[in-house]
N, C-alpha and C positions, 0 to 999 in steps of 0.2 A: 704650817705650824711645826711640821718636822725637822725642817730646816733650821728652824730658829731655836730648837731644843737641841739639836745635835751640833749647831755652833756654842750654845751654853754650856753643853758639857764637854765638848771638846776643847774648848777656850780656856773656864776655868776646871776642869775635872783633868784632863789629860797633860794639858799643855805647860802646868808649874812641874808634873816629872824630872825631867831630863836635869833645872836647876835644884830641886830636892835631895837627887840623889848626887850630885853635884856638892853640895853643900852638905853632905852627908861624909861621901867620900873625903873631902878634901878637908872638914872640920877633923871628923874622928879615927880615919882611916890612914890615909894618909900623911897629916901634919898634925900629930893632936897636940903637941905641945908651943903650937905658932903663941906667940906673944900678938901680933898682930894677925888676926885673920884674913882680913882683907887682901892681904898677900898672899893667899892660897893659893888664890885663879892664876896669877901670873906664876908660881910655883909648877903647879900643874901644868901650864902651859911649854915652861921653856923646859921642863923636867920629864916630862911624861907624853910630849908629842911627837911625832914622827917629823921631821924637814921639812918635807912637802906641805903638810897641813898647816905645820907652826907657819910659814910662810904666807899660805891664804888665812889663817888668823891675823897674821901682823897687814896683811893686806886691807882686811875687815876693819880692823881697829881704825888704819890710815884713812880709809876712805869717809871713815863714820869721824872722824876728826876734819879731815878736807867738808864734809857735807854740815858740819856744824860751823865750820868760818865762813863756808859762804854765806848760810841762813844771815848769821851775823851782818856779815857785809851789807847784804840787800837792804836788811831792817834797817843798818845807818845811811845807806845812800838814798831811802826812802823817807826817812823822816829827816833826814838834811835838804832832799826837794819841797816835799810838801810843807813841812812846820820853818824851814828857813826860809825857801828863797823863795816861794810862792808867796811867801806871806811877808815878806819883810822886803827881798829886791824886787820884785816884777807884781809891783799890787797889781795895776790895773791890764797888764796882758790876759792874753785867752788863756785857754790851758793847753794848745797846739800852738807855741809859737819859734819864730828861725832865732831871733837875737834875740 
């Protein structure tokens, strides 16, 4: 029972921080007169980080971009086997077959 209260508030009580003061900083501190906010993050980013990190950031972003085309992929080479060719060229094969 402890467990499961101390992920509750750590999950939601501690864990929206770090984007709050984020969204803090970079609305009213930082950029208070952005016409578009949404451009902060990357403000902050290429303005206000050190080389090295900006580097394992841009890392981050690549590999969460690589990790979403894959998903993509699978999902189309998955419903191109099962909803195409299973079903339309190879009716009566198994589901393990060579040709």
């Amino acid at each position: 029972m402890l467990s499961v209260l101390w992920f509750n508030l750590a999950h939601y009580a501690l864990r929206p921080w770090p984007w709050i003061f984020d969204r803090i900083g970079r609305r009213w501190v930082l950029y208070p007169g952005l016409t578009q906010p949404e451009r902060g993050y990357m403000l902050v980013a290429t303005r206000n980080t050190p080389h090295a990190i900006l580097g394992i950031l841009l890392a981050g972003f690549m590999a969460a971009f690589m990790s979403t085309i894959a998903t993509q992929l699978n999902w189309g080479s998955s419903y191109l086997v099962e909803d195409f060719y299973r079903r339309f060229l190879k009716k009566d094969r198994q589901r393990k077959h060579t040709t």
